[in-house]
Backbone as a printed PyTorch tensor [residue, N CA C, xyz], in Angstrom:
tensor([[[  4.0350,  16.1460, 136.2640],
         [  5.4430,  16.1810, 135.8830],
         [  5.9640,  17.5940, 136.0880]],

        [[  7.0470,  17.2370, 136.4580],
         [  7.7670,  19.0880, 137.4610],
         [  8.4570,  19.7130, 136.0520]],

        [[  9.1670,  20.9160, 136.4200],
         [  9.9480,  21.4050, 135.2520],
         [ 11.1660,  20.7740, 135.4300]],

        [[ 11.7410,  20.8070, 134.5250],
         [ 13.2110,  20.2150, 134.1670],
         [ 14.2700,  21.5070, 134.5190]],

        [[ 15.4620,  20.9410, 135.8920],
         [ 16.0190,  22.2040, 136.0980],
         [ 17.7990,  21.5740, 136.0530]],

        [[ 18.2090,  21.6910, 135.3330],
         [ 19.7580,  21.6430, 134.7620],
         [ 20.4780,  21.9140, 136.1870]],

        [[ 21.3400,  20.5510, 136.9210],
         [ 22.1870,  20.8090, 137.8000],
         [ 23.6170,  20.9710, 137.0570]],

        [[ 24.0780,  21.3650, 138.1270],
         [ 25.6710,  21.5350, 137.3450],
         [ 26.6480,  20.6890, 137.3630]],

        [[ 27.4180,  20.0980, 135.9410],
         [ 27.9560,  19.2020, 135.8500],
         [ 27.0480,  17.9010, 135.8070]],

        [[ 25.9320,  17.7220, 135.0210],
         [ 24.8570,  16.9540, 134.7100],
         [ 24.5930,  16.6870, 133.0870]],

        [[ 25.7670,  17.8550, 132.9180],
         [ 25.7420,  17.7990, 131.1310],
         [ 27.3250,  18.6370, 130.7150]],

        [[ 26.9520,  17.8610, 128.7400],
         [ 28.1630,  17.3590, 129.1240],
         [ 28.5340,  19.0800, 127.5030]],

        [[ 29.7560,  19.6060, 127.7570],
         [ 29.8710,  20.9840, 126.8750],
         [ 30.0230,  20.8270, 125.8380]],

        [[ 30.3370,  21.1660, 124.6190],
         [ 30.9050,  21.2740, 123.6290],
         [ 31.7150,  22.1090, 123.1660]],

        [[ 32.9190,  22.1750, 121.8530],
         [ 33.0780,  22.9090, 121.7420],
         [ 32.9860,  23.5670, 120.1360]],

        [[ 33.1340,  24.6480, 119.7850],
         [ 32.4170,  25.3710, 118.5020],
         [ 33.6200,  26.4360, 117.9280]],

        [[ 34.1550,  26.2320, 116.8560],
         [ 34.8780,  27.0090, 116.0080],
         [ 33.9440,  28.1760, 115.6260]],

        [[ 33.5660,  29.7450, 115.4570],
         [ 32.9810,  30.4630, 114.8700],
         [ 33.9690,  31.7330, 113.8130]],

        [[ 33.5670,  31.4020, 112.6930],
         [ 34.9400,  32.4740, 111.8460],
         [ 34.0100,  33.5830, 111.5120]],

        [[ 34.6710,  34.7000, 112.2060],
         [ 33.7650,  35.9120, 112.0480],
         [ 33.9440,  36.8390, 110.9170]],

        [[ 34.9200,  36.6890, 109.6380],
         [ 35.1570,  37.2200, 108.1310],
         [ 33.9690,  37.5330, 107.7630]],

        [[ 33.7810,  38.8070, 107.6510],
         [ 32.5720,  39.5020, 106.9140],
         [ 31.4330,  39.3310, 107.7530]],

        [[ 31.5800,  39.1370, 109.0670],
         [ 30.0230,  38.9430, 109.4220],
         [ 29.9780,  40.1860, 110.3800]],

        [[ 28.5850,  40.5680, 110.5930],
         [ 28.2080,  42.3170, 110.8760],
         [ 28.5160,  41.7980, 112.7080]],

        [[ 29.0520,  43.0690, 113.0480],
         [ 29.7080,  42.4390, 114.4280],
         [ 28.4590,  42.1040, 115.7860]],

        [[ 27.3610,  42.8700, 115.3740],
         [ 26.3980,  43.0900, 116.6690],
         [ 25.7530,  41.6220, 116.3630]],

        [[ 25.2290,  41.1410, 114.6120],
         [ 24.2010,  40.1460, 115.0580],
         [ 25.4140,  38.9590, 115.1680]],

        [[ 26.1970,  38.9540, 114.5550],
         [ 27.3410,  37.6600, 115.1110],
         [ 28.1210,  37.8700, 116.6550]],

        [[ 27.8450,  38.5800, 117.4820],
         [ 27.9790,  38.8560, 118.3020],
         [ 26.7430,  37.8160, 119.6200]],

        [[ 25.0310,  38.9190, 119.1540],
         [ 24.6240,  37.8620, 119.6060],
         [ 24.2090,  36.4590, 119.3010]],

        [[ 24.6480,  35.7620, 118.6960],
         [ 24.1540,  34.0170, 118.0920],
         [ 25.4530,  33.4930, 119.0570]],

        [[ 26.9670,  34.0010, 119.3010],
         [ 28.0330,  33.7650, 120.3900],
         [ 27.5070,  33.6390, 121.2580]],

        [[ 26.8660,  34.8090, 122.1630],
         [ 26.5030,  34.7750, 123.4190],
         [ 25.2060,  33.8200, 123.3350]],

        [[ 24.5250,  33.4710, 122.2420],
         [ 23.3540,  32.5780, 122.7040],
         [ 23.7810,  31.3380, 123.0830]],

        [[ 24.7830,  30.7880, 122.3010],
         [ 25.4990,  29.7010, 122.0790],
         [ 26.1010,  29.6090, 123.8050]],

        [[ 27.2480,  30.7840, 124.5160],
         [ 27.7650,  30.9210, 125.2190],
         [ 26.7630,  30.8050, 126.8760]],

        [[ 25.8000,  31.0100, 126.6640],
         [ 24.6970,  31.0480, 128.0960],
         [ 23.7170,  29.4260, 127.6460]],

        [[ 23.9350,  29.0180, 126.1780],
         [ 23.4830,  27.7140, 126.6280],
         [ 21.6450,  27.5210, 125.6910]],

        [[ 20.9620,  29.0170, 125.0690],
         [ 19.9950,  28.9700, 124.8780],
         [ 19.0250,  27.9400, 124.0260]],

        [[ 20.3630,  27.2890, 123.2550],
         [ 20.3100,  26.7250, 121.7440],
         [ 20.3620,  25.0820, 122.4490]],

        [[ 19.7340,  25.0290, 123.6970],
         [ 19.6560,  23.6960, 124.5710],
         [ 18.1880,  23.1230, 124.9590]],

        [[ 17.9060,  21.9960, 125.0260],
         [ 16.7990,  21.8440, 125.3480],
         [ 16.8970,  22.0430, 127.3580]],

        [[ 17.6410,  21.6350, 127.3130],
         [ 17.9590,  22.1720, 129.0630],
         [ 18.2840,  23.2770, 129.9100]],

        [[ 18.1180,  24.5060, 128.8570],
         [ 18.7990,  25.6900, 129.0830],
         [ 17.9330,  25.9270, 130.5900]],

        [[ 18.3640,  26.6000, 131.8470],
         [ 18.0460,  26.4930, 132.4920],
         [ 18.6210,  28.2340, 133.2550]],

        [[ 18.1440,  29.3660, 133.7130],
         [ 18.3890,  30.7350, 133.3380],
         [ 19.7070,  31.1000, 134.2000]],

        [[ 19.2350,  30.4050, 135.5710],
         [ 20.2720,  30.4060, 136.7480],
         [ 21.4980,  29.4640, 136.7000]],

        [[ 21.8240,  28.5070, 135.6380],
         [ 22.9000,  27.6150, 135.7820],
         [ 23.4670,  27.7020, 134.5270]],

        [[ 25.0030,  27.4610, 133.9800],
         [ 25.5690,  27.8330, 133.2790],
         [ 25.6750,  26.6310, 132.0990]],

        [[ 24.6460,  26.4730, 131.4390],
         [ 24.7290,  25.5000, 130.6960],
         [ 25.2490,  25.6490, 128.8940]],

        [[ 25.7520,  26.6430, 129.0690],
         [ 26.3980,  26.9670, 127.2950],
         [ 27.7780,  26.1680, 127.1450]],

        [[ 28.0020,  26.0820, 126.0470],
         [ 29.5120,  25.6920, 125.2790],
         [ 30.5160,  26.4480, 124.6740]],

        [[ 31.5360,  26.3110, 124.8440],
         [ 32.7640,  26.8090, 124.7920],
         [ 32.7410,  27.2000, 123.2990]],

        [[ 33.1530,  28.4270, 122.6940],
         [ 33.4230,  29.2860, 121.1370],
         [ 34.3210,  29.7320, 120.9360]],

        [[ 35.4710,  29.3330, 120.2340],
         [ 36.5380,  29.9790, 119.5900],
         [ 36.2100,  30.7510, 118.6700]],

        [[ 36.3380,  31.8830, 118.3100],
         [ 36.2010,  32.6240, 117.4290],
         [ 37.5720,  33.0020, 116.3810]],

        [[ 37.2900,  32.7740, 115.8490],
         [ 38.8720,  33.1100, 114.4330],
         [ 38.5250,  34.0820, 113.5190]],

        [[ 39.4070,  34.7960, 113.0330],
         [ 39.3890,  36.2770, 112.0520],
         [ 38.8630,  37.7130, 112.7210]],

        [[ 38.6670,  37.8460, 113.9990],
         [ 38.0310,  38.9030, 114.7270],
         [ 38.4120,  39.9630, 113.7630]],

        [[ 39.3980,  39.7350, 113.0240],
         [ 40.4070,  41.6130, 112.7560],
         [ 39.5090,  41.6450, 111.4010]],

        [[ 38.5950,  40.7600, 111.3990],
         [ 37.7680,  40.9190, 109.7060],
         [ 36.0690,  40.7320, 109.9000]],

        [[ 35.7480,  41.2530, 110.8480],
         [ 34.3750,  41.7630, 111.0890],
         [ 34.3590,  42.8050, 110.9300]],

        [[ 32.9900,  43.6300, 110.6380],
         [ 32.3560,  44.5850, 109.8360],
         [ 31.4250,  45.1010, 110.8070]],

        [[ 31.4950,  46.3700, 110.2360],
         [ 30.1870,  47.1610, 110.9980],
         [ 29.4800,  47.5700, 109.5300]],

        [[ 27.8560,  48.4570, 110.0670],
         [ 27.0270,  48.8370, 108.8450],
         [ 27.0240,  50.4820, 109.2790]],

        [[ 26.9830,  50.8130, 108.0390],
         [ 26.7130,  51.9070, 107.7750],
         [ 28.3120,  52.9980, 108.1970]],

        [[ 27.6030,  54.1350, 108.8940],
         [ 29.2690,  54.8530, 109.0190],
         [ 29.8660,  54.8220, 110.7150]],

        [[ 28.9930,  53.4820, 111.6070],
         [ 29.8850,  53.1880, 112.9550],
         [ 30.9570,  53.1040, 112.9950]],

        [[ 32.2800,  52.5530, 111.9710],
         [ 33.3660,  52.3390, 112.0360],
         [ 33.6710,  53.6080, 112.3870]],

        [[ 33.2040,  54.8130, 111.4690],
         [ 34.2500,  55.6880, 112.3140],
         [ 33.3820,  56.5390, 113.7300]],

        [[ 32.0210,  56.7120, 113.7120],
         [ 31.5090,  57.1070, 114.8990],
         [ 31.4010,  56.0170, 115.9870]],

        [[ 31.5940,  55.0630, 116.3230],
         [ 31.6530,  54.0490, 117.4560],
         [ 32.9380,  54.6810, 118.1870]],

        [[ 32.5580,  54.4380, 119.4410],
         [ 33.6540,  54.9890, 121.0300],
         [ 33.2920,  53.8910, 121.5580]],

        [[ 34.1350,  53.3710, 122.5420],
         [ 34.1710,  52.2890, 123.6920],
         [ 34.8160,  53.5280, 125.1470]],

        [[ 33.9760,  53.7740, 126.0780],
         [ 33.4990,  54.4730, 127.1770],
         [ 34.5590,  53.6410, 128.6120]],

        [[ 34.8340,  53.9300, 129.4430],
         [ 35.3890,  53.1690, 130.5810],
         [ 35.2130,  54.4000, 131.5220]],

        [[ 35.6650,  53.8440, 132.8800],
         [ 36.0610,  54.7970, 133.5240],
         [ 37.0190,  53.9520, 134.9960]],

        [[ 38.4840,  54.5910, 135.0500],
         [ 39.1760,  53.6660, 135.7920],
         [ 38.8080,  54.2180, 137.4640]],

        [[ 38.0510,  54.9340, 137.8480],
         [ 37.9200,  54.8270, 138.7690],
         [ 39.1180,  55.9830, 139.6540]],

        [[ 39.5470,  56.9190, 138.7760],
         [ 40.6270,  57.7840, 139.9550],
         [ 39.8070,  59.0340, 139.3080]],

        [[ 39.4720,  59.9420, 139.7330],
         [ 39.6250,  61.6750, 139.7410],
         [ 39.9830,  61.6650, 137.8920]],

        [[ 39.0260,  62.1330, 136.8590],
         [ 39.5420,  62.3180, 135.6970],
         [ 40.0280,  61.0770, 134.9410]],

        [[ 39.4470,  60.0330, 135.1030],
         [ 39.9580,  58.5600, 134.7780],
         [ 38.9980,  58.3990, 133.5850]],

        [[ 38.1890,  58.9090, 132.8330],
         [ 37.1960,  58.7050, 131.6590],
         [ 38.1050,  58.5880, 130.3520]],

        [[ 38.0140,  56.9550, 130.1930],
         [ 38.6110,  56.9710, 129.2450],
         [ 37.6350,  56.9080, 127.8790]],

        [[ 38.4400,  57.1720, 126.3470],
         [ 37.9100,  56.4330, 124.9260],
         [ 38.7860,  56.4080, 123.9510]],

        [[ 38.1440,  55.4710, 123.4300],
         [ 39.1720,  54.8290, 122.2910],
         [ 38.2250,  54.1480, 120.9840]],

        [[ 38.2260,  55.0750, 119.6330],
         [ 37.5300,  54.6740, 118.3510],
         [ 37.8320,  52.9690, 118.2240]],

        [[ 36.9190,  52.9110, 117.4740],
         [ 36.9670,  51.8120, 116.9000],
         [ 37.6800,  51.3020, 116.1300]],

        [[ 38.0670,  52.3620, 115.0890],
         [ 39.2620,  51.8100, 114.2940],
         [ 40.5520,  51.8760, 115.1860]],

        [[ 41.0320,  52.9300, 116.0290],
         [ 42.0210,  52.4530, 116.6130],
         [ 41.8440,  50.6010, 117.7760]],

        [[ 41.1030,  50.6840, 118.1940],
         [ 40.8680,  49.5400, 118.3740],
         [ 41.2260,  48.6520, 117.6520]],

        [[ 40.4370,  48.3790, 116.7390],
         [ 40.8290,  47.5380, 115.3630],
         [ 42.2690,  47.1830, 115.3390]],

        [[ 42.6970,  48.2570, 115.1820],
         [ 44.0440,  48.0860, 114.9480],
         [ 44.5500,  47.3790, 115.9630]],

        [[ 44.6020,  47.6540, 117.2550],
         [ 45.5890,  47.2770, 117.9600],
         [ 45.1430,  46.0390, 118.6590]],

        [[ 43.8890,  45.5380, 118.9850],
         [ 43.2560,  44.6950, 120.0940],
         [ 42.1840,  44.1560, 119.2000]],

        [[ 41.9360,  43.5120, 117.6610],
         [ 40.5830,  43.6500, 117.3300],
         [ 39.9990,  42.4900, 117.7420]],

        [[ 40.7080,  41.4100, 118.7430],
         [ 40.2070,  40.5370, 119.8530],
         [ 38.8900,  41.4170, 120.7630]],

        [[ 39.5980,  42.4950, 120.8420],
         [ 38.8220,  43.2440, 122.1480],
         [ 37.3950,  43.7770, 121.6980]],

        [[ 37.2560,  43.9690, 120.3840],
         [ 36.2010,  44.5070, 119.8190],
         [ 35.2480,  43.4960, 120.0490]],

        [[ 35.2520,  42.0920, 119.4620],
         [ 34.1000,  40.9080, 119.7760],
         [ 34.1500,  40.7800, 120.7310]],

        [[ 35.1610,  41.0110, 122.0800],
         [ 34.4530,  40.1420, 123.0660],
         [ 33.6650,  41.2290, 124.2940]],

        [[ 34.3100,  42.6980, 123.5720],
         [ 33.0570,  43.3870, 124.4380],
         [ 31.7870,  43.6440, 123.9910]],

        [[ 31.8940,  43.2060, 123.1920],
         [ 30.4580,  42.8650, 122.1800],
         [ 29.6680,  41.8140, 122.7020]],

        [[ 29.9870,  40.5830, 122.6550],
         [ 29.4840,  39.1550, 122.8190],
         [ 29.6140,  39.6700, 124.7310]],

        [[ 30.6290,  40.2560, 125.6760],
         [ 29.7560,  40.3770, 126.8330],
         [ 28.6990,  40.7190, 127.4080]],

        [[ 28.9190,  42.1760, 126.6030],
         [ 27.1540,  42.9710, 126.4970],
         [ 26.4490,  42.5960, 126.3520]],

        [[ 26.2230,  41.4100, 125.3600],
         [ 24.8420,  40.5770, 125.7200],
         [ 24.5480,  39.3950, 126.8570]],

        [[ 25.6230,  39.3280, 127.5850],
         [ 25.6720,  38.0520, 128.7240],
         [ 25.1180,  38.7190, 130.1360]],

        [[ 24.4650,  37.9060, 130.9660],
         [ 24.0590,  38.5550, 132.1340],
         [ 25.3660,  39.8830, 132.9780]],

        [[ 24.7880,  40.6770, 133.4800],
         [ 26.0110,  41.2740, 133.8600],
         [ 25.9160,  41.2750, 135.6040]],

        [[ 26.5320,  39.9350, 135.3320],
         [ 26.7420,  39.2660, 137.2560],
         [ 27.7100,  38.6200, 137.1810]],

        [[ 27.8640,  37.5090, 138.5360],
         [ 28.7670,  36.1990, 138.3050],
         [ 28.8820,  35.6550, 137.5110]],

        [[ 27.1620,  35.2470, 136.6970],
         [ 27.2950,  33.9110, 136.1880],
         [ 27.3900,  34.6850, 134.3820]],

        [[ 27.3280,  35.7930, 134.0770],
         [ 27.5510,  36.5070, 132.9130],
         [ 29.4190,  36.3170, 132.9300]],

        [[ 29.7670,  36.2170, 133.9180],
         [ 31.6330,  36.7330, 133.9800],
         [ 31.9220,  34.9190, 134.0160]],

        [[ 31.3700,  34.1290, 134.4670],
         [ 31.7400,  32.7490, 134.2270],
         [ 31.2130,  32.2930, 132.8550]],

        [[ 30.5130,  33.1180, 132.0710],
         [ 30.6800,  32.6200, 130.4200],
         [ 31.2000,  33.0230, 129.5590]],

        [[ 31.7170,  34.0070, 130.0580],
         [ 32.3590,  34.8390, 129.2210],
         [ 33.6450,  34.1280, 129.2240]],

        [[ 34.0510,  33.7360, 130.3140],
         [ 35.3440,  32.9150, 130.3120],
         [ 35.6150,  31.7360, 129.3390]],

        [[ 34.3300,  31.0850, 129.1880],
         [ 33.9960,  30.1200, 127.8510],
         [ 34.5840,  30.8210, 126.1070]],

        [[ 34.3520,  32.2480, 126.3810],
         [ 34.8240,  32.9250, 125.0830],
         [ 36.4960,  32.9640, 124.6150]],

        [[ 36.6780,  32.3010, 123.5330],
         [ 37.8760,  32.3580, 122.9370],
         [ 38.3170,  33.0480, 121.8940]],

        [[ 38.8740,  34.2040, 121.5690],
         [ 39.4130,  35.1790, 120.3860],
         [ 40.0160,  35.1460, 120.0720]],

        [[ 40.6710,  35.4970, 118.4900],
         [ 41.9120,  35.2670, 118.1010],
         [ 41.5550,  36.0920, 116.9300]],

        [[ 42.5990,  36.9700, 116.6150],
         [ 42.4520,  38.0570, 115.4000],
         [ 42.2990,  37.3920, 114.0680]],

        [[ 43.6610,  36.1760, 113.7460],
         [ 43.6940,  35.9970, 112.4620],
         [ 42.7760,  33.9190, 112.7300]],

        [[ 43.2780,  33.2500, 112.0210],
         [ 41.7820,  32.4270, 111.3360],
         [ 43.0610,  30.9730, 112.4150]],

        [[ 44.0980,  31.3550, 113.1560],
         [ 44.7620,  30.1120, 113.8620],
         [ 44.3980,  30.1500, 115.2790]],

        [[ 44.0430,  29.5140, 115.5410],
         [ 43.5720,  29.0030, 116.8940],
         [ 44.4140,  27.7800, 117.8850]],

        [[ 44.2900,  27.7620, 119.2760],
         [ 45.3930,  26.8550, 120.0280],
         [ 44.5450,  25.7890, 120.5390]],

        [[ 42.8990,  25.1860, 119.9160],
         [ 42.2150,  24.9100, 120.7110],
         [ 41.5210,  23.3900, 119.8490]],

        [[ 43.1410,  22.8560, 118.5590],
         [ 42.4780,  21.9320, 118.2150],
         [ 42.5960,  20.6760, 118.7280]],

        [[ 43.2020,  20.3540, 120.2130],
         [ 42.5580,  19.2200, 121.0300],
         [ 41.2520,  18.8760, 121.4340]],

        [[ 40.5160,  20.0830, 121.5150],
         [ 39.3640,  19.7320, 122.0340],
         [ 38.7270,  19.5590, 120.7270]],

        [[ 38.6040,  19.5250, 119.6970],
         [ 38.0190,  19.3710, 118.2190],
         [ 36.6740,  19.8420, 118.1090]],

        [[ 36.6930,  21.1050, 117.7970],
         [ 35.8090,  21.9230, 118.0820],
         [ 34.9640,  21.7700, 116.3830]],

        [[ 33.7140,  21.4780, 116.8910],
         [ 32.8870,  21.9170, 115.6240],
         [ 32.6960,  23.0910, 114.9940]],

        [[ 32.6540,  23.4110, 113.7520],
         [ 32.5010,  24.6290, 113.0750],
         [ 30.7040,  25.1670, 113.3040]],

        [[ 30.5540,  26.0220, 113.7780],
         [ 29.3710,  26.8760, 114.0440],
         [ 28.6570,  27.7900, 112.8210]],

        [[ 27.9020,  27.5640, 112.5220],
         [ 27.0320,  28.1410, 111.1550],
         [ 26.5730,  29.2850, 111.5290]],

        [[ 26.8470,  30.6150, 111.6250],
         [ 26.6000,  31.6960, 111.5210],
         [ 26.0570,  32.4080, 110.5200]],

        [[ 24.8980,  32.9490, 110.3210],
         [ 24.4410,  33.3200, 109.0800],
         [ 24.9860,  34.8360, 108.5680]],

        [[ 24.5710,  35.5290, 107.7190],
         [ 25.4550,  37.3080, 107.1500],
         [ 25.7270,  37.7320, 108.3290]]])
């Protein structure tokens, strides 16, 4: 008997409410991306994109430990002569705190094609309302 290898569009997605209020941003970060690449499958398969779709609600009420809130930087660089950008975390917070989980939950996704096609599966939203109750998304058990 051969290994079992997940073609695409052979199975069928789901989708998953996750409310991130009080939960520490790195390990609720990765249980998203496990969810998001598919691991939590008996078919998970490394090369094909077999994860389910995660709304996430309350982003603006995740937590860091210890004193990261105020030493955490997010790094870029746009690519012209002197283009190095940064921007704290709490200003972040403030303005984008969508942006905080989902460069979080990318960092742990492959960083290729098929990392940028799950990420697309990722849904954020600062406060706890979401646009995504047609698809009737199950609530996701996230632990502290």
């Amino acid at each position: 008997m051969g290994t079992y290898n997940a073609k695409k569009g052979a199975f069928t997605r789901k989708w998953y409410v996750a409310d991130a209020e009080g939960k520490v941003l790195g390990r609720f970060a990765s249980e998203v991306a496990r969810i998001l690449r598919g691991k939590h499958k008996p078919i998970y398969t490394p090369h094909v994109d077999t994860g389910d779709y995660v709304v996430v609600v309350n982003a603006e009420k995740v937590v860091l430990t210890g004193r990261k809130a105020e030493q955490k930087e997010y790094v870029w660089y746009t690519g012209y002569p002197g283009g190095l950008k940064k921007v704290g975390y709490t200003k972040l917070m403030g303005e984008r705190p969508e942006r905080v989980v989902e460069r979080a939950v990318h960092g742990m996704l492959p960083h290729n094609r098929l990392g940028r096609q799950m990420s697309k599966k990722l849904k954020v939203y600062a406060g706890p309302d979401h646009r995504h109750a047609a698809q009737r998304p199950e609530p996701l058990k996230i632990g502290k």
